[in-house]
Structures are given as structure tokens and as C-alpha cells.
N, CA, C and O atoms as a GROMACS GRO file, in nm:
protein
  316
    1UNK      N    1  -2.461  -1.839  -3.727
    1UNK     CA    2  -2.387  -1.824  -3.850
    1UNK      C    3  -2.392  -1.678  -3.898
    1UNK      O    4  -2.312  -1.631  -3.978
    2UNK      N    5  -2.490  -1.615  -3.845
    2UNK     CA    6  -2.549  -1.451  -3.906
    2UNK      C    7  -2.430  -1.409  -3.862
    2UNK      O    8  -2.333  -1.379  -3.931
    3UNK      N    9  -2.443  -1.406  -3.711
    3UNK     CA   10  -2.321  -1.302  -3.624
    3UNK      C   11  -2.156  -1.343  -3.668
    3UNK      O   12  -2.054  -1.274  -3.657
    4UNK      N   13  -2.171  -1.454  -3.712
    4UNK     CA   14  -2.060  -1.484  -3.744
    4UNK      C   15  -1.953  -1.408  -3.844
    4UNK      O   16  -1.843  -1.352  -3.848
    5UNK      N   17  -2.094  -1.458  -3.936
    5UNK     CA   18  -2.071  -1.355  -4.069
    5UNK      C   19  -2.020  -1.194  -4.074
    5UNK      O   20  -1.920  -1.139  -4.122
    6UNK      N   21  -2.150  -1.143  -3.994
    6UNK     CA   22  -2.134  -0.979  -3.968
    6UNK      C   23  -2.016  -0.965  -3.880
    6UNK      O   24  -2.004  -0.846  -3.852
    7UNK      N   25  -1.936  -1.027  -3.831
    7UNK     CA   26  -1.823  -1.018  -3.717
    7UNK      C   27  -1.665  -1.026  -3.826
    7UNK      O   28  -1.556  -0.971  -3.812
    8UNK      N   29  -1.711  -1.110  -3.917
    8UNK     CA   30  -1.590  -1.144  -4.016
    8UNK      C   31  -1.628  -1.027  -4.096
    8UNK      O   32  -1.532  -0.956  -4.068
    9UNK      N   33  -1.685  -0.971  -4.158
    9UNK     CA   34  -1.718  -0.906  -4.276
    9UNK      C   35  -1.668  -0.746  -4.220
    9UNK      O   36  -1.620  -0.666  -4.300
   10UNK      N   37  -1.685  -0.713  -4.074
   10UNK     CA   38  -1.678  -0.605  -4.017
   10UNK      C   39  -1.527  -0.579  -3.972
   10UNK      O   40  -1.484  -0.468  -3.943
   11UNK      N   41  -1.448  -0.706  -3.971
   11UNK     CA   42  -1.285  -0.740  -3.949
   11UNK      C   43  -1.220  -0.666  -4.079
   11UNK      O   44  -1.116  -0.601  -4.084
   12UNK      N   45  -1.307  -0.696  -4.176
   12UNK     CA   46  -1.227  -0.678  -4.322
   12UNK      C   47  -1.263  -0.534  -4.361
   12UNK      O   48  -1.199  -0.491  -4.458
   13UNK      N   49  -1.356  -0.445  -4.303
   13UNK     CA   50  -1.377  -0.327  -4.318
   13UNK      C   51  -1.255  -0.210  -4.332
   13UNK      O   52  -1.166  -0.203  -4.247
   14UNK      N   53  -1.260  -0.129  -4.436
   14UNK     CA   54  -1.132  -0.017  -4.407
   14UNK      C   55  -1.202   0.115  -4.350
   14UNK      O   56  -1.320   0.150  -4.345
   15UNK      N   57  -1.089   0.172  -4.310
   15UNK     CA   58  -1.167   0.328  -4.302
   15UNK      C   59  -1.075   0.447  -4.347
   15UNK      O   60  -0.954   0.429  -4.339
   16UNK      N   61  -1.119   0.560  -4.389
   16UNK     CA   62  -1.078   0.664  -4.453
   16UNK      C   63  -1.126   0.743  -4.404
   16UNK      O   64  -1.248   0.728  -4.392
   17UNK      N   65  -1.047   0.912  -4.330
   17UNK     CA   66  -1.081   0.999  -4.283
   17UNK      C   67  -1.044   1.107  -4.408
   17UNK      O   68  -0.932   1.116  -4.458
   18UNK      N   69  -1.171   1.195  -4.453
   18UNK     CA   70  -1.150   1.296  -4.527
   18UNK      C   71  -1.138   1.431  -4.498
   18UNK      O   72  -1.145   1.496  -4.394
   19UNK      N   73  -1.119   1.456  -4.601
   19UNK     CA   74  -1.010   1.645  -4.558
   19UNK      C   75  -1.123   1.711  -4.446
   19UNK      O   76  -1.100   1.776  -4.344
   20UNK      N   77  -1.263   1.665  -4.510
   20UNK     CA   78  -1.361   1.745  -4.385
   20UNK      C   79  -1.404   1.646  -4.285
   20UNK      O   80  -1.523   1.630  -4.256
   21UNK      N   81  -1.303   1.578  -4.234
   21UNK     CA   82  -1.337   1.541  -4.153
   21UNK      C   83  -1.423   1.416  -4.108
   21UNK      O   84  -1.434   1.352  -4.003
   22UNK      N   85  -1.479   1.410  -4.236
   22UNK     CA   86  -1.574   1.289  -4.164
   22UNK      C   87  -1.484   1.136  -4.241
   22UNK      O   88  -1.388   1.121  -4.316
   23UNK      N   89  -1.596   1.031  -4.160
   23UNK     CA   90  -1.488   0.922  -4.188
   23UNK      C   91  -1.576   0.842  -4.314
   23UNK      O   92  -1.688   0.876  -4.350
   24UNK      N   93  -1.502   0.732  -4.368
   24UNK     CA   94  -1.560   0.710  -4.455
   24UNK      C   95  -1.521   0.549  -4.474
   24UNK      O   96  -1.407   0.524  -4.513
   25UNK      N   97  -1.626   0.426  -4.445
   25UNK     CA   98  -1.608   0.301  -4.455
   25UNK      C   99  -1.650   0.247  -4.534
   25UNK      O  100  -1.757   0.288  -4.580
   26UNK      N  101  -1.578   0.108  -4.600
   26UNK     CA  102  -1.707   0.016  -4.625
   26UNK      C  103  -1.563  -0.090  -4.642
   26UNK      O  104  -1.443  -0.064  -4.631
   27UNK      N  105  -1.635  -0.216  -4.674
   27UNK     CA  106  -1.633  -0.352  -4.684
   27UNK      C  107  -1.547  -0.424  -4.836
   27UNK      O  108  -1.608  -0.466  -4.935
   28UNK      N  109  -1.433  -0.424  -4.825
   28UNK     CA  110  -1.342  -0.489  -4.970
   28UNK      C  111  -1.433  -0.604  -4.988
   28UNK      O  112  -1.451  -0.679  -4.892
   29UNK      N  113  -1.521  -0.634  -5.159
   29UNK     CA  114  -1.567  -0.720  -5.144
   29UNK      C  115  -1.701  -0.746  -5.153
   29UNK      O  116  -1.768  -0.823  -5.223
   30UNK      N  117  -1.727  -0.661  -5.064
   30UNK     CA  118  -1.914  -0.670  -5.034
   30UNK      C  119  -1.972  -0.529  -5.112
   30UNK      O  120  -1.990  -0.432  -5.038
   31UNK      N  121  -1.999  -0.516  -5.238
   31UNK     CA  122  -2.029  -0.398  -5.320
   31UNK      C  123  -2.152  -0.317  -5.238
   31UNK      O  124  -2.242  -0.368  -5.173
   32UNK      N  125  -2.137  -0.229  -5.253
   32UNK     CA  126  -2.268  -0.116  -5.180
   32UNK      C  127  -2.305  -0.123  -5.061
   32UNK      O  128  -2.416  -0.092  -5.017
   33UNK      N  129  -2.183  -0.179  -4.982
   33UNK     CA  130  -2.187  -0.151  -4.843
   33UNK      C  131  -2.077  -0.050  -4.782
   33UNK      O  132  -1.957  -0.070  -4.765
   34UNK      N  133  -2.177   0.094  -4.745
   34UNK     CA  134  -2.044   0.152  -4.728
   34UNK      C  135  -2.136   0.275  -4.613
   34UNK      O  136  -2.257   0.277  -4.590
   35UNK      N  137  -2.053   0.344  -4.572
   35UNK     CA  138  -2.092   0.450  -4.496
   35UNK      C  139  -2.003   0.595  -4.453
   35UNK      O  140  -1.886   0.580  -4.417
   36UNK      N  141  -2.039   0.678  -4.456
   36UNK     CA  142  -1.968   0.822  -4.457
   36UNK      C  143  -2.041   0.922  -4.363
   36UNK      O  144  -2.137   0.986  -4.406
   37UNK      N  145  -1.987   0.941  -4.205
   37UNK     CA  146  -2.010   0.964  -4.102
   37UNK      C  147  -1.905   1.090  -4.037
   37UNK      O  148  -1.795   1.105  -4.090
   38UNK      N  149  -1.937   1.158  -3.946
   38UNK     CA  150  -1.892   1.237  -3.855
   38UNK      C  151  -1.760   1.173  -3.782
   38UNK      O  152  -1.644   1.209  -3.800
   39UNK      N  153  -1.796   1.088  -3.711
   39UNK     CA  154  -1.711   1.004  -3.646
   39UNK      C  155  -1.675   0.877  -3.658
   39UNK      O  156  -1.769   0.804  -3.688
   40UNK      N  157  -1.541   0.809  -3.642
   40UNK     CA  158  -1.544   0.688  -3.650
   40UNK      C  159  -1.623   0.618  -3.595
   40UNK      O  160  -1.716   0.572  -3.661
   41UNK      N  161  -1.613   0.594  -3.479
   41UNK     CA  162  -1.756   0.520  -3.390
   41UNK      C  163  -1.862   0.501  -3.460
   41UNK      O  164  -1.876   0.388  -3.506
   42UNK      N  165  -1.986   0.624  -3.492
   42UNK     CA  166  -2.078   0.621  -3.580
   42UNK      C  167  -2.043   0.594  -3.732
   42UNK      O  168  -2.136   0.602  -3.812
   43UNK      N  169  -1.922   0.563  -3.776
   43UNK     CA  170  -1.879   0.544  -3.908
   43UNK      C  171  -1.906   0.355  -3.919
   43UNK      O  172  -1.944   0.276  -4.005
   44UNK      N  173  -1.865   0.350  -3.795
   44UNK     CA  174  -1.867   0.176  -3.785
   44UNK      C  175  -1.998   0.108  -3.767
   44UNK      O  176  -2.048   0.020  -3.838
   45UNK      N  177  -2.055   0.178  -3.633
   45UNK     CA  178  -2.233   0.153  -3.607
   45UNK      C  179  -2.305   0.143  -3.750
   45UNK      O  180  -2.392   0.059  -3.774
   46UNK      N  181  -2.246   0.261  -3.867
   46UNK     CA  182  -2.378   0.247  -4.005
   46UNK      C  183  -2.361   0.197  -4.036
   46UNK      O  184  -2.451   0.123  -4.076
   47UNK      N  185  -2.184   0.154  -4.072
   47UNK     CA  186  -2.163   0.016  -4.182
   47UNK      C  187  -2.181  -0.080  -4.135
   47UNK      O  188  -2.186  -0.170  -4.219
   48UNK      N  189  -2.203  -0.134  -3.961
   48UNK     CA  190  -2.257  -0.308  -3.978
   48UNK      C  191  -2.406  -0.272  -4.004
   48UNK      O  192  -2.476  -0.354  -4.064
   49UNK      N  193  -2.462  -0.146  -3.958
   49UNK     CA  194  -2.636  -0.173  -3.993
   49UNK      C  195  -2.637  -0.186  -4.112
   49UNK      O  196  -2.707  -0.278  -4.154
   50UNK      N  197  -2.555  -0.093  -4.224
   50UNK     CA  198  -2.588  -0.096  -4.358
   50UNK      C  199  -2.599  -0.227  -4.393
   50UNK      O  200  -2.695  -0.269  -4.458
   51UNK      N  201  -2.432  -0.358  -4.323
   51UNK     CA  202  -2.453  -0.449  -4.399
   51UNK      C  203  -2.549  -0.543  -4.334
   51UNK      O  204  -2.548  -0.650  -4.394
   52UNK      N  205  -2.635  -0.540  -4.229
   52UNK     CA  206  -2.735  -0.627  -4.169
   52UNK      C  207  -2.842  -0.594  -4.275
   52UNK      O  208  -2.911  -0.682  -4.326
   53UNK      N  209  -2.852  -0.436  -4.310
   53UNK     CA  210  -3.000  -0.456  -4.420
   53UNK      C  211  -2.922  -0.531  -4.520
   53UNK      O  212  -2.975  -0.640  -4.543
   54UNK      N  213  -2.837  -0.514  -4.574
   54UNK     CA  214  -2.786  -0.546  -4.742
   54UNK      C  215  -2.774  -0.709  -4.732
   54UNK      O  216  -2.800  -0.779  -4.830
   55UNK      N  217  -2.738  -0.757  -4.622
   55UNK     CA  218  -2.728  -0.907  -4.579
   55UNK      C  219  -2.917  -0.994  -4.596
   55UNK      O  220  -2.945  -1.097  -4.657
   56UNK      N  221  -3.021  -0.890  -4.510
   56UNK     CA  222  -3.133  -0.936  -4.509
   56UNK      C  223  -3.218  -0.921  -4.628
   56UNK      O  224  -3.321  -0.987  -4.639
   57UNK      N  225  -3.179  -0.837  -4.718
   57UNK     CA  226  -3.270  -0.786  -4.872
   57UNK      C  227  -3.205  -0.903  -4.938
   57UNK      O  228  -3.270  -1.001  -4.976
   58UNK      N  229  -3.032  -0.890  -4.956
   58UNK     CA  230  -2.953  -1.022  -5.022
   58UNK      C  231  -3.054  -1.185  -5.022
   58UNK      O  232  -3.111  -1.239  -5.117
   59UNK      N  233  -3.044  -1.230  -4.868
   59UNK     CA  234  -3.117  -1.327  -4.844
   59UNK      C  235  -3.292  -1.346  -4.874
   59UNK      O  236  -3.358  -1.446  -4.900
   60UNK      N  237  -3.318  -1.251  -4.862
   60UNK     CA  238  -3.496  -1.256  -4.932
   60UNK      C  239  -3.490  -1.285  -5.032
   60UNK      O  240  -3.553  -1.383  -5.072
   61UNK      N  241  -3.404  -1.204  -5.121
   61UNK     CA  242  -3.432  -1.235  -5.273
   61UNK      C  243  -3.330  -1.333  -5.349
   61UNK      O  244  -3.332  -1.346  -5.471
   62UNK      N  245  -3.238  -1.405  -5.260
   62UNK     CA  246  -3.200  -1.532  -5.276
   62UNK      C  247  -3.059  -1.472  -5.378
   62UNK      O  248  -3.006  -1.532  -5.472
   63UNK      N  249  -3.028  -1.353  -5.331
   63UNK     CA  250  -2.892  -1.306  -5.408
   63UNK      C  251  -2.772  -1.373  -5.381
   63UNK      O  252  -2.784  -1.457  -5.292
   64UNK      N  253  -2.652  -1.363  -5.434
   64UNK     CA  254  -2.542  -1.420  -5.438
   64UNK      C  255  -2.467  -1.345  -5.261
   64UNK      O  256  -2.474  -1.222  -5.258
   65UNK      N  257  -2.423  -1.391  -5.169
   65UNK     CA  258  -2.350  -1.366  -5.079
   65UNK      C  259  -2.208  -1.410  -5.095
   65UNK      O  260  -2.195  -1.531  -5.114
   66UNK      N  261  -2.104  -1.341  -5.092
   66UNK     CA  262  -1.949  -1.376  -5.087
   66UNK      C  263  -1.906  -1.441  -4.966
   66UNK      O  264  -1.908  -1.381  -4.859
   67UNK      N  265  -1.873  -1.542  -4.974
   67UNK     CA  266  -1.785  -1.600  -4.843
   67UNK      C  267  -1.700  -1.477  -4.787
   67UNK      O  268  -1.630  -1.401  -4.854
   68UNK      N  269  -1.720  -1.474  -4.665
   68UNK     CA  270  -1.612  -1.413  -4.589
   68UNK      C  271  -1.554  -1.478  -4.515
   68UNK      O  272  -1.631  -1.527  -4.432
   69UNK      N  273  -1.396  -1.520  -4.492
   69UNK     CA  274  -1.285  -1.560  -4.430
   69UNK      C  275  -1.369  -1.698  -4.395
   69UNK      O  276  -1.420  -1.731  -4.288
   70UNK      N  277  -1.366  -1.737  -4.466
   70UNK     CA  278  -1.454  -1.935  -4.510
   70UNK      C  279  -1.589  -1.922  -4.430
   70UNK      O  280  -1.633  -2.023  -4.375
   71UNK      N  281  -1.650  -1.814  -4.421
   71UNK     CA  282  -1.802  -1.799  -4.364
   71UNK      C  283  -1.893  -1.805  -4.459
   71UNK      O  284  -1.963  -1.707  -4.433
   72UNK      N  285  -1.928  -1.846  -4.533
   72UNK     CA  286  -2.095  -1.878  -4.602
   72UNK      C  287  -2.190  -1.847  -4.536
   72UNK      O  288  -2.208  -1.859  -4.414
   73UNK      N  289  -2.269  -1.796  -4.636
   73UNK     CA  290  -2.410  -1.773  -4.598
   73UNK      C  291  -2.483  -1.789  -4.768
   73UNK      O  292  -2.454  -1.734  -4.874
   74UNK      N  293  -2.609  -1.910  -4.725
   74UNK     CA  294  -2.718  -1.942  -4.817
   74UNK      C  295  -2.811  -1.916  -4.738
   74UNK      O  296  -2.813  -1.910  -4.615
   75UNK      N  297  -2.947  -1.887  -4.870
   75UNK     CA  298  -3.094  -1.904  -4.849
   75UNK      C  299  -3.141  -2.001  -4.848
   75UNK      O  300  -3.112  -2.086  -4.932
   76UNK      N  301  -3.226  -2.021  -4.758
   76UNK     CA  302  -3.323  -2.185  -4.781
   76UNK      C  303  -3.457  -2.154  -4.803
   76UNK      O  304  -3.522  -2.086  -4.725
   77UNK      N  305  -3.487  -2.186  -4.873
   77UNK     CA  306  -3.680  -2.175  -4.874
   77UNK      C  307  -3.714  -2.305  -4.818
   77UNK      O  308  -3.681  -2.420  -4.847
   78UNK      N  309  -3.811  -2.240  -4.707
   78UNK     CA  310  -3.905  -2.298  -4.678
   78UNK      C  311  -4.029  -2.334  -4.702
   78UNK      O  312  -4.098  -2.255  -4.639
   79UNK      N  313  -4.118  -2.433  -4.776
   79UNK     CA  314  -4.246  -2.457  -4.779
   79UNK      C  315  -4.330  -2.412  -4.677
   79UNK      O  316  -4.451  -2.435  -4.682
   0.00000   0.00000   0.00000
């Protein structure tokens, strides 16, 4: 369901190349996931890592996650 998630969430990603050059992504949707890189390639590599941490801090502390393209993701506590 993780990969699922990060596979849909990374579909919906935009990107923006600025006057100097570097590129600049993030995620419609998913607030404070974003990244501003040299190259596209490495523009894409930070923003799924960014959103794998922002996905795993989200889930620890039992934050709100947005459906992406009917993908859910909840926390479960375990005893």
C-alpha cells in the first residue's frame, strides 16, 4: 500500500525549471513536500525521498494523510 501510495503521489508531482536553472518540484496537495535541485533527475530522486520522510514522521505521529487517486493511507497502533 506504501509503494502504492508513493507511486500515485509522485504521478501528481509538477515541475518548474527556473531562470537559474535549477528545477523545482513538489506535490499539488501534499503541503511541504517539495524540492529545488540542479537537475531534473535529482529534482525527482529528493521529492519522493522528501515525501517517504514526510509520509513516515506523518504516520508516527498519527497525522492526517490525503488520499491520493483513491489510495489511503492510516496509522494503526499496535499494543
Amino acid at each position: 500500500m506504501l509503494t502504492e501510495y508513493i507511486a500515485a503521489a509522485m504521478r501528481r508531482a509538477t515541475y518548474d525549471k527556473f531562470d537559474d536553472g535549477t528545477f523545482y518540484g513538489e506535490i499539488p496537495g501534499i503541503q511541504g513536500v517539495f524540492a529545488n535541485e540542479p537537475t531534473l533527475e535529482e529534482c525527482r530522486r529528493v521529492l519522493q525521498s522528501t515525501l517517504e520522510d514526510w509520509l513516515v514522521f506523518s504516520l508516527a505521529n498519527n497525522f492526517p494523510i490525503p488520499m491520493v487517486d483513491g489510495v489511503e493511507l492510516t496509522a494503526t497502533r499496535v499494543a
